[in-house]
C-alpha positions in Angstrom: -7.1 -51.6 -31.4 -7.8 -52.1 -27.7 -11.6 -50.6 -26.7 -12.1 -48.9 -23.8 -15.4 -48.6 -22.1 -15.4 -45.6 -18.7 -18.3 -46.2 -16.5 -19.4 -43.8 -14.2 -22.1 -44.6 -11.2 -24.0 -41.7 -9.9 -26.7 -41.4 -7.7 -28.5 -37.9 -6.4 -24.9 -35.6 -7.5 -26.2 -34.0 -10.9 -23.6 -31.2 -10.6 -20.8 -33.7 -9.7 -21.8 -36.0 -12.2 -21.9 -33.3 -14.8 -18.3 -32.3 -14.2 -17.3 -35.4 -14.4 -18.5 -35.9 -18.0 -17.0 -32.8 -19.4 -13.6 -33.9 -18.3 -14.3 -37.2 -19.7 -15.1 -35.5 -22.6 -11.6 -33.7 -23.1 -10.3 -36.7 -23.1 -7.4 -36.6 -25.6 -8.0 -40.7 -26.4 -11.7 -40.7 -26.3 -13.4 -43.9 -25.1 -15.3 -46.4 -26.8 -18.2 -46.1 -24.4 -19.0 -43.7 -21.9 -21.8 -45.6 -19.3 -23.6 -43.7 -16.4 -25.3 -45.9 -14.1 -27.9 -44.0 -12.2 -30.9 -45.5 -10.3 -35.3 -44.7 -11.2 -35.3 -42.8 -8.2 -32.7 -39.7 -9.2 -34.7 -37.2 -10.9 -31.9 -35.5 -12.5 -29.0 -38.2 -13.7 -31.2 -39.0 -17.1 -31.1 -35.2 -18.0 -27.6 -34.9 -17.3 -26.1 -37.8 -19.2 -28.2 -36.7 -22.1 -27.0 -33.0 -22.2 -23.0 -34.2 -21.6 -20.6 -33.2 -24.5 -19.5 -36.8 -24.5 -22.0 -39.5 -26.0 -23.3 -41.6 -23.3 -25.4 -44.7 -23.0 -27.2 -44.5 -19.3 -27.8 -47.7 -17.6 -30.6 -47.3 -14.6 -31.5 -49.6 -11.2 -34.2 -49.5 -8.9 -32.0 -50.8 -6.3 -28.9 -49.0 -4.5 -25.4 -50.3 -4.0 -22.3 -49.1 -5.9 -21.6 -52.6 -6.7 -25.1 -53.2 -8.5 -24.1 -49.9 -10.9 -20.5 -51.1 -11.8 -21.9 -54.9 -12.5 -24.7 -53.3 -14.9 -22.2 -51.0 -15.8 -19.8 -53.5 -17.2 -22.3 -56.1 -18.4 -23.7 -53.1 -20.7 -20.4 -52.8 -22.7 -18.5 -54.7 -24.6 -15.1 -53.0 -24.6 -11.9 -55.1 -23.4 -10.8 -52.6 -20.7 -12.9 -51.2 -18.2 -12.3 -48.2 -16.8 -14.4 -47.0 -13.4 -15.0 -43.2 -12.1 -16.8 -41.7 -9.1 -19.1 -39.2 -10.7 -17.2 -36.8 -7.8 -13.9 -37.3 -9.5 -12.6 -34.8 -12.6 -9.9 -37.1 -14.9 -7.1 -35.5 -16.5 -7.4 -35.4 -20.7 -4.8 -38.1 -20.6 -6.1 -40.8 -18.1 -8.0 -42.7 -20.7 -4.5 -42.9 -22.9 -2.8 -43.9 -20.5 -5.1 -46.5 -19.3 -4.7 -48.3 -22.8 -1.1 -48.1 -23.4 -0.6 -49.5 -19.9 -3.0 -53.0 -20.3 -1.5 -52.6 -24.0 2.4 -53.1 -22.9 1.6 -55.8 -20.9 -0.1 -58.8 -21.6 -0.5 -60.1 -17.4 -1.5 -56.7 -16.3 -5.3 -57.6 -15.0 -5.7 -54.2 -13.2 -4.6 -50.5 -13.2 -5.2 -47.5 -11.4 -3.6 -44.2 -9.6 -3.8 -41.3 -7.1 -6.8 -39.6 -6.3 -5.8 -36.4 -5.1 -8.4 -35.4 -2.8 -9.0 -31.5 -3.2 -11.0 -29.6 -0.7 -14.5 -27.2 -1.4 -12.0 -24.2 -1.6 -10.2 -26.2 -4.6 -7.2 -26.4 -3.0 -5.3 -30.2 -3.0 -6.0 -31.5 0.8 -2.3 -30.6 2.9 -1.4 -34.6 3.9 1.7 -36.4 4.0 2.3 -38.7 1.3 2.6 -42.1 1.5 4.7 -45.3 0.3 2.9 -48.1 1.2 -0.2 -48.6 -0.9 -2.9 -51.1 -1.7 -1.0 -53.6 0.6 -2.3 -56.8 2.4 -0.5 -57.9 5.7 -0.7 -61.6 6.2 -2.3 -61.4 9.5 -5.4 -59.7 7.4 -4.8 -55.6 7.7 -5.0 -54.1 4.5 -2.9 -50.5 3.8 -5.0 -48.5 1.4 -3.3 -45.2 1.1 -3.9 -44.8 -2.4 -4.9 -41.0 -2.4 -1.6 -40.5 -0.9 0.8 -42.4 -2.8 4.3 -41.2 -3.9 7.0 -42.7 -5.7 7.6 -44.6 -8.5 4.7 -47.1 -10.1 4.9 -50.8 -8.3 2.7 -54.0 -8.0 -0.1 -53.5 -5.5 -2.9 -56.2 -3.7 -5.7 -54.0 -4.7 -7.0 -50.6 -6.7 -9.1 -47.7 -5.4 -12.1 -47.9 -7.7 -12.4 -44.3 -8.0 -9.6 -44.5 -10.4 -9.3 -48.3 -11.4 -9.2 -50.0 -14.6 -9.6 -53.6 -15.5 -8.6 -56.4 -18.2 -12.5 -57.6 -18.4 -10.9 -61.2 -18.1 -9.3 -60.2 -15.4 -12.6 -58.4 -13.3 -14.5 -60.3 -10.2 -16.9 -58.2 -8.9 -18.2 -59.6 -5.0 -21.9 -60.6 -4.6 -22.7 -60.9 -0.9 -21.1 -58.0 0.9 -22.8 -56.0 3.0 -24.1 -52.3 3.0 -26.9 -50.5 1.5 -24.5 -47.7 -0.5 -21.1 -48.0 -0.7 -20.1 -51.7 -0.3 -16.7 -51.0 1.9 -13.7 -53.0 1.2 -15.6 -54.4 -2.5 -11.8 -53.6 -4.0 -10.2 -55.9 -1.8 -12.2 -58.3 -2.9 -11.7 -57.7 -6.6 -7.9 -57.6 -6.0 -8.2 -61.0 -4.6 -9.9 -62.3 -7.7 -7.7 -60.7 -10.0 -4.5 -62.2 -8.5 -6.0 -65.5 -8.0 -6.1 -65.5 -11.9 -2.7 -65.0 -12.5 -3.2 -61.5 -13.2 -1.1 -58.5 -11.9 -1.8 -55.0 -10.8 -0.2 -51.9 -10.9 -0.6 -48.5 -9.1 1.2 -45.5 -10.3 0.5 -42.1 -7.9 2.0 -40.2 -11.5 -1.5 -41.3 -12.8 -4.1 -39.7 -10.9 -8.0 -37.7 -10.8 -8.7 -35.2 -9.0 -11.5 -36.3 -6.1 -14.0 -33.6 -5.0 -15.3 -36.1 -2.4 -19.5 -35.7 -2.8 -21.8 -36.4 0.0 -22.9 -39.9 0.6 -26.2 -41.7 0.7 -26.7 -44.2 3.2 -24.8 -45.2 6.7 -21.5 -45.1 5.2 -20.5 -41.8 5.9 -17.1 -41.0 5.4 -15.8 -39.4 9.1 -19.0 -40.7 10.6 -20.2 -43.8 9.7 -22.9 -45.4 12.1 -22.6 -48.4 13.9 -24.5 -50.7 11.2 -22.0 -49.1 8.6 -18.7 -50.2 11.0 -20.4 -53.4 11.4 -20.9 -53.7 7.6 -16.9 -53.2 6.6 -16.2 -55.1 9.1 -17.5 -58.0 7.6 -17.1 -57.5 4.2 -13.2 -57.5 4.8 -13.3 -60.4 6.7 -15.4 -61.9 3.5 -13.2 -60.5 0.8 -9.8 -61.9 1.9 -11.5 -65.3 1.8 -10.8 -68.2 3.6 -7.4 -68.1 4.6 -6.1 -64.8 5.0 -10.1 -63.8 5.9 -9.7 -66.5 9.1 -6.7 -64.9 10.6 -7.8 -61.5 10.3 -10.8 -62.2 12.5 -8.0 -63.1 15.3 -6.2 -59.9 14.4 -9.3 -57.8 13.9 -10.9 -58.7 17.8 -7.5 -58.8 19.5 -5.6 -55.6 17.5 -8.1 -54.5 15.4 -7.4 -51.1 13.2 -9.2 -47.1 13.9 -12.3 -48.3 11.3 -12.4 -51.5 12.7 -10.7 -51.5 16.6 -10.0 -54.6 18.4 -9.8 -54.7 22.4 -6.5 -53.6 22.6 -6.8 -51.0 19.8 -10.3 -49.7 21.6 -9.0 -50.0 25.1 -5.6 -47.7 23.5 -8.2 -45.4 22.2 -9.7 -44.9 25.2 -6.9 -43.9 27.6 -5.8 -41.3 24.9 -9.6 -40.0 24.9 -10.7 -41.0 21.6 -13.9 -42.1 22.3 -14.7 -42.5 18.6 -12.6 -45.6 17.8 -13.6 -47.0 21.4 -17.2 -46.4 20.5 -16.9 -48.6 17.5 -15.3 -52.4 19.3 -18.6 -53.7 19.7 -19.9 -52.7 15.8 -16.1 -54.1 15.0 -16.1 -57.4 16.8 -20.1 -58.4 16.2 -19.4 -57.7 12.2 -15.7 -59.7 12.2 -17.2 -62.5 13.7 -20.2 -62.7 11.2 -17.8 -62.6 8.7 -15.7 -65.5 10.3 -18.7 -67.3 10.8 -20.0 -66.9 7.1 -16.3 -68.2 5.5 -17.0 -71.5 8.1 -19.7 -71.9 6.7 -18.7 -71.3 3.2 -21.4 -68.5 2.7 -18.6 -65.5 2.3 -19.2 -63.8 -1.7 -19.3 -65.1 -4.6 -18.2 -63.1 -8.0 -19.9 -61.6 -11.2 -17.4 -62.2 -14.4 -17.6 -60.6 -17.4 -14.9 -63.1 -19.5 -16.5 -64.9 -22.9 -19.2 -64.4 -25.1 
């Protein structure tokens, strides 16, 4: 019988968090283990994980950084497939069954994951148009996310959304050496990377989705305002993730092009003459964080990753 471990990092969201369990709780295939990652600092994520009507085992860091969370997350199980959560995200009772019978059918399926259909305070699904392209890498280095907006049928993606993402454990990389202090940006591209670079496959299907009740963030990394240190950050790390190749030519693309999080000169100057000031305002974040990146895959200091394969 496969295991299944669900790991959920939280930090400072107690009521989130708390919803979160109870729908992992109704789970119609309950999982093997349920692991909340908190850090020493959250006065309330303890109390919380103990009082859930799902048995959890709670994992805690003094440090910050999502990434930290899901690397003690995972090394504190032992289950086969890993399955990661936002603690602002409510699962549907048959994600986890799903989950399994999809790594079960297929023996080269490294990675999993779905829709997160974003709903707003008034819990109501957020009015956007839908998408087809998702979790897609151009050659030149831009990356399509989309994944809260993806329609059709299920397909072979570049990367997962980890707010609904599983994993073969064989088949999970996890980056050391990206930057940011909360939310490393861009950490699934990098995982995606690792994961096809193993031979493994992954598959998105929007039919298989979580309902997101997007939480307020800690840190620079804000969501529709991140600072300049955060657009700087991303910028980097997505230079870093794509590695050496694909990671070089996106730092022509990324100062020349460039996209809205991370503008170019021409995508800035566009910007600009339309009177968005907010993409504009972020070239020089953009360019100074692309060309660290560059700079760090010349040198060979881009990430390495955390496995989880073996004894």
């Amino acid at each position: 019988m496969t295991t299944l471990a669900v790991i959920v990092p939280s930090y400072l969201r107690p009521e989130l968090l708390a919803r979160c369990l109870e729908s992992i709780a109704r789970q119609v295939r309950a999982p093997d283990e349920v692991i909340v990652v908190g850090r020493t600092s959250d006065p309330h994520v303890a109390a919380v994980a103990a009082s859930a009507p799902v048995t959890c085992r709670l994992v805690t860091l003094d440090g910050p950084g999502v990434l930290a969370a899901m690397i003690a997350g995972v090394r504190a199980s032992s289950a086969e497939i890993v399955a990661f959560t936002d603690d602002d995200a409510v699962p549907p009772p048959h994600w986890t069954e799903r989950i399994v019978a999809e790594f079960e059918a297929n023996a080269l399926l490294g990675g999993f994951g779905g829709r997160d259909r974003i709903i707003e305070p008034d819990g109501t699904p957020r009015a956007e148009p839908l998408a087809a392209h998702v979790g897609e890498l151009r050659w030149y280095g831009r990356h399509v996310g989309n994944h809260h907006l993806g329609t059709g049928t299920a397909r072979r993606v570049r990367f997962l959304k980890g707010v609904n993402s599983a994993y073969r454990r064989e088949a999970l990389g996890l980056p050391e050496g990206l930057r940011g202090g909360g939310a490393q940006v861009h950490f699934e591209i990098a995982a995606g990377h690792y994961a096809n670079a193993h031979g493994f496959v992954l598959r998105y299907d929007p039919a298989h989705y979580v309902e997101h009740h997007p939480g307020p963030r800690q840190g620079p990394d804000q969501r529709d305002a991140p600072t300049s240190q955060a657009v700087r950050d991303a910028s980097y790390n997505l230079v870093v993730a794509l590695g050496a190749g694909r990671g070089l030519v996106r730092v022509v693309y990324a100062v020349v092009v460039g996209d809205r999080g991370s503008p170019g000169v021409l995508r800035a100057g566009f910007g600009l003459a339309r009177g968005d000031r907010t993409t504009a305002g972020r070239l020089r974040a953009s360019v100074s964080g692309t060309l660290a990146g560059g700079w760090a895959l010349l040198r060979g200091r881009g990430i390495t990753y955390v496995t989880f394969a073996g004894p």
